[in-house]
C-alpha positions in Angstrom: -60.2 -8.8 75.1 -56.5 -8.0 74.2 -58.2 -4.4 72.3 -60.7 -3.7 75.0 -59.4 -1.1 77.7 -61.5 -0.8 80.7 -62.2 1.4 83.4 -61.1 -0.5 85.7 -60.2 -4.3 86.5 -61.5 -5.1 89.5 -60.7 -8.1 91.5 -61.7 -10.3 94.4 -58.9 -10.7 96.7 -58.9 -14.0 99.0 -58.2 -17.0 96.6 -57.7 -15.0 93.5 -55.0 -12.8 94.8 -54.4 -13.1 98.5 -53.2 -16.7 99.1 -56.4 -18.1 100.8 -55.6 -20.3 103.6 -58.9 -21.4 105.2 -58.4 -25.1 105.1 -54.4 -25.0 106.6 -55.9 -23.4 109.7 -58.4 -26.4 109.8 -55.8 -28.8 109.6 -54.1 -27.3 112.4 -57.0 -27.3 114.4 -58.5 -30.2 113.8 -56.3 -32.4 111.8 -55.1 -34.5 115.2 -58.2 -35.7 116.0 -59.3 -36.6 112.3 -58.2 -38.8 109.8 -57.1 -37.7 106.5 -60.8 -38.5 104.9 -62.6 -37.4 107.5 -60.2 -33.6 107.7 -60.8 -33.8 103.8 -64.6 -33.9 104.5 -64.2 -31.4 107.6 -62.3 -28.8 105.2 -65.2 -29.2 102.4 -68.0 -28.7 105.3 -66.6 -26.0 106.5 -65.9 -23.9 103.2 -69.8 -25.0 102.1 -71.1 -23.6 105.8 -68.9 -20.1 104.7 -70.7 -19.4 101.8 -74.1 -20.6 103.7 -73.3 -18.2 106.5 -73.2 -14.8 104.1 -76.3 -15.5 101.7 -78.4 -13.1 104.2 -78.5 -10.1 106.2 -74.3 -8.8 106.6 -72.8 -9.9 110.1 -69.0 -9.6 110.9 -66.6 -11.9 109.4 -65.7 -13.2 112.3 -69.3 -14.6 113.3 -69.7 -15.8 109.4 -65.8 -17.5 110.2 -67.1 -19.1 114.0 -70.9 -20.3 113.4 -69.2 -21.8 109.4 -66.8 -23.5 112.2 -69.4 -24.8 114.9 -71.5 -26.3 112.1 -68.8 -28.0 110.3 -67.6 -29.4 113.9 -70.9 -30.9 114.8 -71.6 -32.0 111.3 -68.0 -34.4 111.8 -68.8 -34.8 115.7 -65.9 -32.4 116.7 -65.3 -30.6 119.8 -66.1 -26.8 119.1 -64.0 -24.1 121.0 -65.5 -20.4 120.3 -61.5 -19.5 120.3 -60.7 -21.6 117.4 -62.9 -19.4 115.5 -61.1 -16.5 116.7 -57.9 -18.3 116.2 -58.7 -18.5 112.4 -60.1 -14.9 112.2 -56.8 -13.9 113.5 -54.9 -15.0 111.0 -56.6 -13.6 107.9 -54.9 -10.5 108.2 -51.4 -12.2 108.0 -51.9 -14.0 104.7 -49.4 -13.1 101.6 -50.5 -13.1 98.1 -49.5 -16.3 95.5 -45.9 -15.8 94.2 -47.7 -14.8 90.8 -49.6 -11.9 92.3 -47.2 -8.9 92.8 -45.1 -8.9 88.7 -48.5 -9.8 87.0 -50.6 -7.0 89.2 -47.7 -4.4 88.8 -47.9 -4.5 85.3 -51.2 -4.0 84.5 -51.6 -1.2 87.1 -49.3 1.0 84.7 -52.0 1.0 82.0 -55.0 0.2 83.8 -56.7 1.3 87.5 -57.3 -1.6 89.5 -60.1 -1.9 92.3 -60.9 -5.0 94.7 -63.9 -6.0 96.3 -63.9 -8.3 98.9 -65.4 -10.7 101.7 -63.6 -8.5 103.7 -64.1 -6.9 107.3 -62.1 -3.1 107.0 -59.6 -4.1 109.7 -58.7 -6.9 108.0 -58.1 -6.0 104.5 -55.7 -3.4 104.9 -52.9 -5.7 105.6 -53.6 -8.2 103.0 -53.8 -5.3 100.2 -50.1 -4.0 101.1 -48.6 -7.4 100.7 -50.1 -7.6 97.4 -47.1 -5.5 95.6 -49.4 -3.1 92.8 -51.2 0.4 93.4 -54.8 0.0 93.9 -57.3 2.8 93.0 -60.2 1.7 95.4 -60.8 -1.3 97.9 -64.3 -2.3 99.1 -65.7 -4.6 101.5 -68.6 -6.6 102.3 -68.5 -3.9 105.6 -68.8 -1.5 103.7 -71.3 -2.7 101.2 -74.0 -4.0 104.7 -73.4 -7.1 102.1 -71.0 -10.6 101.1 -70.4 -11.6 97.0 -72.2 -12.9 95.8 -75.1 -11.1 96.4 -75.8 -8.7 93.8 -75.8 -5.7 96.2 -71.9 -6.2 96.5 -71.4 -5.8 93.7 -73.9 -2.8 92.8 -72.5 -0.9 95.7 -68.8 -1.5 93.8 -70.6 0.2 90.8 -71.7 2.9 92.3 -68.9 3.9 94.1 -66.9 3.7 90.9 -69.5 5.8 89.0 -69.5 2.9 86.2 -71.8 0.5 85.2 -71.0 -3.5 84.1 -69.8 -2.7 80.3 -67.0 -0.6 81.8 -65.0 -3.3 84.0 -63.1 -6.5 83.6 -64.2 -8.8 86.6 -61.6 -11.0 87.8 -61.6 -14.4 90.1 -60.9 -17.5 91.0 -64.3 -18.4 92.1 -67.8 -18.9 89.9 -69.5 -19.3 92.9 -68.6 -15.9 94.5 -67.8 -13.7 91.8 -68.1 -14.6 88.5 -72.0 -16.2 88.2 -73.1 -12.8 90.4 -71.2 -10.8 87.5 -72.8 -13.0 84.5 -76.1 -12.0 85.8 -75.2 -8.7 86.5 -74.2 -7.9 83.0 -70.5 -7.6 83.8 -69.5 -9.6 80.3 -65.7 -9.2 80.4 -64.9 -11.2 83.2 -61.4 -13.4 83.7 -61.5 -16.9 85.4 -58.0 -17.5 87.4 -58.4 -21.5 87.5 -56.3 -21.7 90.8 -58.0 -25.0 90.6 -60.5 -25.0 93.3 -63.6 -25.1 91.3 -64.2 -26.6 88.0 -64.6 -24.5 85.0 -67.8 -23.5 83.7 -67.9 -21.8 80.1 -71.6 -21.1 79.8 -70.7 -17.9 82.1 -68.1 -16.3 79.7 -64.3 -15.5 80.4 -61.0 -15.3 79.3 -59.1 -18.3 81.7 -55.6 -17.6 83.0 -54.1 -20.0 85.1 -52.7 -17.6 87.3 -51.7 -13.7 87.3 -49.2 -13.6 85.3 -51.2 -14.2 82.6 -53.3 -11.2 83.1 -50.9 -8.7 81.3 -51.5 -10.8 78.2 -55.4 -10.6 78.6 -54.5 -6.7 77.3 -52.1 -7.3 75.3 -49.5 -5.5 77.6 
């Protein structure tokens, strides 16, 4: 890919970028009143019940973050409090990006335009984006897309706000789930895998793997 200039590289943010810090705020929450196996188990549940929660019809993050919450609780025969949802909602906004983020992003946004699209309410992302330390030419959310990665529509609406079409982009992330299966099928074939280790790897769908941002610069050849 080191020869192939895109459009634009565009990027999820929470996980790849944005230090994603879903199952801290369980263990604060819940991590008294659970063992270690059982918070391990709660913390799985609870990530599974997030993605279950956007495969339909768009609805706030906070209601994806507080019904993933209540069905992980009574799955593990917790106590659910409506404000711990809203407790972890809160905090999204205040999350910093991995140490690698800001040099690796910075450089390539010299040569090349970068563009996120994110699981993102509009209030939220703002914050998260300014912490990230590189110039971004466009940020979209699952608000303003009516729809959650990995549903296709996401990403179409990304598309076609750009004015581009799959061949033209570099698709970055650390998830297959989210991002990088919805891009396979989409046609997107330059895609990058950051393994930040919280999903296996999976070559049938076709990347370049870095092991974090810094590596991205290289991906170019910059």
């Amino acid at each position: 890919m080191s020869s192939f200039r895109p459009k634009y590289v565009t990027f999820d943010c929470y996980g790849t970028l944005t230090n994603f810090q879903m199952a801290e705020a369980a263990r604060d929450l819940y991590g008294a009143v659970l063992e270690e196996a059982a918070i391990v188990d709660f913390i799985r549940d609870f990530a599974a019940y997030r993605l279950d929660e956007i495969l339909g019809d768009w609805k706030p993050y906070a209601d994806v973050i507080s019904n993933a919450l209540e069905r992980a609780c009574k799955k593990n025969h917790v106590a659910f409090k409506p404000e711990h949802g809203e407790t972890v909602y809160a905090r999204v906004p205040t999350w910093g990006p991995h140490p690698d983020v800001p040099a690796g992003l910075a450089k390539v946004a010299k040569e090349i335009p970068l563009v996120i699209l994110s699981n993102a309410m509009n209030a939220q992302i703002g914050s998260n984006v300014a912490k990230l330390g590189a110039p971004f030419h466009a940020v979209y959310t699952a608000e303003q897309a009516n729809a959650y990665k990995p549903r296709m529509k996401a990403f179409e609406y990304m598309l076609d706000r750009l004015g581009c079409g799959p061949e033209d982009i570099v698709h970055c992330s650390s998830s297959f789930r989210y991002d990088l299966m919805t891009a396979h099928d989409l046609g997107i074939r330059n895609k990058v895998w950051v393994n930040r280790r919280h999903e296996p790897a999976n070559p049938y769908y076709g990347y370049v793997e870095i092991e974090n941002i810094s590596g991205l610069p290289g991906v170019f050849g910059l």
